[in-house]
C-alpha atoms as an extended CHARMM CRD file, in Angstrom:
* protein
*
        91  EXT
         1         1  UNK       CA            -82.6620000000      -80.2510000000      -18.5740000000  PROA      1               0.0000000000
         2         2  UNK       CA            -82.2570000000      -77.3120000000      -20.4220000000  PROA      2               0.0000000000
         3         3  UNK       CA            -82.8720000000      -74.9110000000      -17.4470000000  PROA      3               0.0000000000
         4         4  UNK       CA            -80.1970000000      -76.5990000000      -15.1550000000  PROA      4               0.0000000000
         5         5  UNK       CA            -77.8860000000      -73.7170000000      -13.7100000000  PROA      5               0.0000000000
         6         6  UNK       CA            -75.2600000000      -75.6330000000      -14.6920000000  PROA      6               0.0000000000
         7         7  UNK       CA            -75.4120000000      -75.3870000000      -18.8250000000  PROA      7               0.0000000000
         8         8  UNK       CA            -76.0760000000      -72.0400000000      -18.2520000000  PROA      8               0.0000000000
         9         9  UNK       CA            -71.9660000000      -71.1950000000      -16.4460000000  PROA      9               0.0000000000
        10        10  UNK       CA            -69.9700000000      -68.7500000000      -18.0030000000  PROA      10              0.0000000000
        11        11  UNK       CA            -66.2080000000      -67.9060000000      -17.8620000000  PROA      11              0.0000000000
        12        12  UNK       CA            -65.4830000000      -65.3120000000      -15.7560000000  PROA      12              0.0000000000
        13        13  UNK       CA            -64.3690000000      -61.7210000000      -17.8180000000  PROA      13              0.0000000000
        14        14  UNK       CA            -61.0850000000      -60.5160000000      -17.2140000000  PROA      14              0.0000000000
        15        15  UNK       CA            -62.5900000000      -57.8270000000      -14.5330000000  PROA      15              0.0000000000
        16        16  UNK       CA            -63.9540000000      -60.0590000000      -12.4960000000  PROA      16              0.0000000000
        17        17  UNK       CA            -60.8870000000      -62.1440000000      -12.5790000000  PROA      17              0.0000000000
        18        18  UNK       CA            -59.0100000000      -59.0290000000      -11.6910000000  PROA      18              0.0000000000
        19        19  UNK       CA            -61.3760000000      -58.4810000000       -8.8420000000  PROA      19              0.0000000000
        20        20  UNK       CA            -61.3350000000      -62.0700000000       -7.7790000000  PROA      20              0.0000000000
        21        21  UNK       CA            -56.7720000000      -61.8120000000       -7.0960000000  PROA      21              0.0000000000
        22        22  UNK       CA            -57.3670000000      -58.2630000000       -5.7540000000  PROA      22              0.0000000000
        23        23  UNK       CA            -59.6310000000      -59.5590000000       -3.0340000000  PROA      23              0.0000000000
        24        24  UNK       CA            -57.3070000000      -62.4120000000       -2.6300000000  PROA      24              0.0000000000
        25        25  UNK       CA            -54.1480000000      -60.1460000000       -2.1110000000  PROA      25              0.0000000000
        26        26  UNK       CA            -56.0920000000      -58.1750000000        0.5370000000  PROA      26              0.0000000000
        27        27  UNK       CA            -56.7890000000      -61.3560000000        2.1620000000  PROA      27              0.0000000000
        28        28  UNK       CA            -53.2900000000      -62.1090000000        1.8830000000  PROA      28              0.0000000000
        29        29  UNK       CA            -51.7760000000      -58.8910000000        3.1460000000  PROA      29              0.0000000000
        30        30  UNK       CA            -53.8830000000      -58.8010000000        6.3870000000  PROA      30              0.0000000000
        31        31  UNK       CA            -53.3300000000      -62.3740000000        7.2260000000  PROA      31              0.0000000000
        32        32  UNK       CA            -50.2950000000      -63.9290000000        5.5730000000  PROA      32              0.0000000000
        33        33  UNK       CA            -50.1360000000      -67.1010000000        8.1170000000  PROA      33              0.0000000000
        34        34  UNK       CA            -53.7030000000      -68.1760000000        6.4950000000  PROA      34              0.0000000000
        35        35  UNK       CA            -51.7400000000      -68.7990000000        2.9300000000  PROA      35              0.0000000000
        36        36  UNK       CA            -48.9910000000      -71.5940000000        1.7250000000  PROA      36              0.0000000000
        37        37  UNK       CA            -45.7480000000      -70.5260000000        0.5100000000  PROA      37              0.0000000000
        38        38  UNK       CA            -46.7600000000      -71.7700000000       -2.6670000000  PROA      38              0.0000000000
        39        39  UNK       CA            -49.9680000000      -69.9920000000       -2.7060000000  PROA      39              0.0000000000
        40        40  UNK       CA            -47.7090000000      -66.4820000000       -1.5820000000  PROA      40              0.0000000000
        41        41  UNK       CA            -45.6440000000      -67.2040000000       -4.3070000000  PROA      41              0.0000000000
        42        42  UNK       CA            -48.3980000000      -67.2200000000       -7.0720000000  PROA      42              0.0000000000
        43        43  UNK       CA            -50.6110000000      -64.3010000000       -5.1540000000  PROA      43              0.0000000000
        44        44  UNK       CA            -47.2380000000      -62.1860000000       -5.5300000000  PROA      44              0.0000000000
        45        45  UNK       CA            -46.8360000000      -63.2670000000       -9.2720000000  PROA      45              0.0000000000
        46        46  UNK       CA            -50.4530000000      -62.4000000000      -10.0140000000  PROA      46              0.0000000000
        47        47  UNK       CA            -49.9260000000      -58.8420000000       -7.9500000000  PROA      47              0.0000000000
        48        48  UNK       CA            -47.2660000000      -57.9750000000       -9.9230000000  PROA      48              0.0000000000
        49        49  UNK       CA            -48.4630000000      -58.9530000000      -13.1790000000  PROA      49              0.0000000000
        50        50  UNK       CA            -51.7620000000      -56.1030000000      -12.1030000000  PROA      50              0.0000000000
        51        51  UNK       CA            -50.0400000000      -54.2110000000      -10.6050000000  PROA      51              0.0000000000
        52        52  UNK       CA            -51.4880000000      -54.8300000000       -7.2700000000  PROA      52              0.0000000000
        53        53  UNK       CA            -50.1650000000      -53.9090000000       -3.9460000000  PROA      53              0.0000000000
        54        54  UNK       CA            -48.7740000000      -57.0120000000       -2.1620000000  PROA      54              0.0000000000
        55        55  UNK       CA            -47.0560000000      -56.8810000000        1.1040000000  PROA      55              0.0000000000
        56        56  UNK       CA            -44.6960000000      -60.0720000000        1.5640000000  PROA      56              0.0000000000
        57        57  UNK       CA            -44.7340000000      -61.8450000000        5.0920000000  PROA      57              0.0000000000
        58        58  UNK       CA            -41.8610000000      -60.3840000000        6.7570000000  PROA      58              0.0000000000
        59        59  UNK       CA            -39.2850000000      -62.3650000000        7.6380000000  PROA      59              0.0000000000
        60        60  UNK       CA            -36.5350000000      -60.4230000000        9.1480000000  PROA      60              0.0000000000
        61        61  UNK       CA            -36.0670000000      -62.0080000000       12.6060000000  PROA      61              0.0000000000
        62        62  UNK       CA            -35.5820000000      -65.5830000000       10.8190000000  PROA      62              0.0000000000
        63        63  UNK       CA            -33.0130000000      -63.7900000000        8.5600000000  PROA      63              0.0000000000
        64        64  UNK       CA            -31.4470000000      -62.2420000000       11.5990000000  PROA      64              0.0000000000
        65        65  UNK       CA            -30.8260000000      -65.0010000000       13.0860000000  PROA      65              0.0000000000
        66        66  UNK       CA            -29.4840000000      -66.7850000000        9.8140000000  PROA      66              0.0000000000
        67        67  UNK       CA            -26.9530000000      -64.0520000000        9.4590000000  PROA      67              0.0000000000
        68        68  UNK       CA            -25.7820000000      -64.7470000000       13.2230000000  PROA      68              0.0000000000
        69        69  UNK       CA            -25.1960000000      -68.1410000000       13.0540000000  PROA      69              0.0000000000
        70        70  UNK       CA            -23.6970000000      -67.9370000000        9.6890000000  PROA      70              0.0000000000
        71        71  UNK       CA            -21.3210000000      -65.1920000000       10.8260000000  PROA      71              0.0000000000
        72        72  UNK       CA            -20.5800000000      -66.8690000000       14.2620000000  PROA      72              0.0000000000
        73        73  UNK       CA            -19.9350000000      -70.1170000000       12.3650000000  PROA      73              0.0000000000
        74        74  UNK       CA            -17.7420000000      -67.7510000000        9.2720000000  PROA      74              0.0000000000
        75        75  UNK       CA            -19.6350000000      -69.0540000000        6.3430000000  PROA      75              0.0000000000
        76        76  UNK       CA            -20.1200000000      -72.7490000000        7.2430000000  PROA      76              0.0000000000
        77        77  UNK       CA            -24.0480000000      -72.5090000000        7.2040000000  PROA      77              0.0000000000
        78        78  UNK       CA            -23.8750000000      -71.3850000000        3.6080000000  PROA      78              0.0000000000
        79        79  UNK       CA            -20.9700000000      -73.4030000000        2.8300000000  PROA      79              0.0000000000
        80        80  UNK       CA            -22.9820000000      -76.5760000000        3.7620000000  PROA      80              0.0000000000
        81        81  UNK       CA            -25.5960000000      -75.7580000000        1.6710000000  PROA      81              0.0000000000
        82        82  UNK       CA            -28.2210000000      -74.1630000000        3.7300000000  PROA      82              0.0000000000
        83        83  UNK       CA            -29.4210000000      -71.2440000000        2.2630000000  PROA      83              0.0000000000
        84        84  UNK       CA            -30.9850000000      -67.9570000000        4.0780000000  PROA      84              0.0000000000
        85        85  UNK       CA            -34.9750000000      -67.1620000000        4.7720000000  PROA      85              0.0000000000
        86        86  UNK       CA            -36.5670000000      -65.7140000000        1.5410000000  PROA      86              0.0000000000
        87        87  UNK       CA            -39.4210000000      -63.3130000000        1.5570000000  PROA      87              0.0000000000
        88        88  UNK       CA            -42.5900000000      -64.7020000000       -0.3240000000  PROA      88              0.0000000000
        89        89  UNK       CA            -42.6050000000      -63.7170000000       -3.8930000000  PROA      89              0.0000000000
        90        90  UNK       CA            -38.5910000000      -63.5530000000       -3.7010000000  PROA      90              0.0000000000
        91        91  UNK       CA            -37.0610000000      -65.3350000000       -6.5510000000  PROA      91              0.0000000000
């Protein structure tokens, strides 16, 4: 028993941790649709925390068309609670 693979695991160092989110941002950035919102939100906490380059799922034609109805409707979408598209990440 003392040969089994699995006595013999060791924690990861912090470079290969830091390897392990940079990969994962990459993934991220070239496929955001692949990812949770929840899973965005903790890639872009871990990106900025190493200073890695994370590019948040755009989301400007939902926002355009948030701003449209909530101008056409002066305020009322926001007034009744409904709040605008965030980007990923965006607190």
């Amino acid at each position: 028993m003392a040969d089994s693979p699995y006595l013999m695991y060791e924690e990861p160092d912090e470079a290969h941790l830091e390897m392990l989110a940079a990969k994962a941002v990459a993934e991220y950035n070239n496929n955001p649709h692949a990812f949770t919102e929840e899973q965005g939100s903790q890639l872009a906490y871990m990106a900025a925390n190493l200073g890695l380059d994370f590019k948040p799922e755009s989301k400007a034609l939902k926002k355009f068309f948030f701003n449209l109805v909530n101008t056409a409707t002066l305020g009322a979408a926001r007034g009744l609670g409904f709040e605008g598209p965030k980007e990923t990440g965006e607190e």
